[in-house]
C-alpha positions in Angstrom: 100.9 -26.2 4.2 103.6 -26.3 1.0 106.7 -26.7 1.1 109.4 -24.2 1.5 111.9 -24.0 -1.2 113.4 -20.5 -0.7 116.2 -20.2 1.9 114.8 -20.1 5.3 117.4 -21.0 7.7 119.3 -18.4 10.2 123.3 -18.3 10.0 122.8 -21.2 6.7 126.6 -21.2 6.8 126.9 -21.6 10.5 124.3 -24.9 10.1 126.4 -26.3 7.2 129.3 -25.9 9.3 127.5 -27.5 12.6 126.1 -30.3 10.0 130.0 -30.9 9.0 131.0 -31.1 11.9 128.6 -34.1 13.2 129.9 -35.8 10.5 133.2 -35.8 11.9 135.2 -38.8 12.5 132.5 -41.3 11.1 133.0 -43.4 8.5 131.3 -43.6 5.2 128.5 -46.1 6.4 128.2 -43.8 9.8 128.0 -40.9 7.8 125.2 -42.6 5.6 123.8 -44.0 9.2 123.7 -40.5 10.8 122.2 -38.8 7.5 119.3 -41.4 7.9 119.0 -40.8 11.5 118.2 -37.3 10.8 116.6 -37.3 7.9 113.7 -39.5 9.8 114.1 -36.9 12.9 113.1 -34.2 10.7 110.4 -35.7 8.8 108.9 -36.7 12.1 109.0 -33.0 12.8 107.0 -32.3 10.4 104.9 -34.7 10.5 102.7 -33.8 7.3 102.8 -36.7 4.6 101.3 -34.1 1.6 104.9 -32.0 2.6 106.6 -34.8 2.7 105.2 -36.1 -0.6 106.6 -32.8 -2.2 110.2 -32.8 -0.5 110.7 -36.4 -1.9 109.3 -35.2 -5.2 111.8 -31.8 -5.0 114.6 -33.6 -3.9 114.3 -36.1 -7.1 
């Protein structure tokens, strides 16, 4: 599997605005706290450490 780079999410502005919105009210660390939260939920999704390997490298 590779990773996916081009845009691939339904309604990407709707998302953003969900993903604002669970920020909403929280601090700075809560904010950093929930980001980490779901960062990890996400990479458990996937599951795959070789795609994982390249998001960290992309995201650099």
């Amino acid at each position: 599997m590779t990773l996916t780079l081009d845009p691939n999410i339904a309604d990407p502005d709707g998302f953003y605005d969900e993903l604002l919105r669970a920020h909403e009210g929280l601090s700075k660390d809560e904010s950093d706290a929930f980001n980490a939260r779901l960062i990890l939920v996400l990479c458990n999704h996937i599951g795959d450490r070789d795609v994982l390997r390249a998001a960290l490298e992309a995201a650099k």
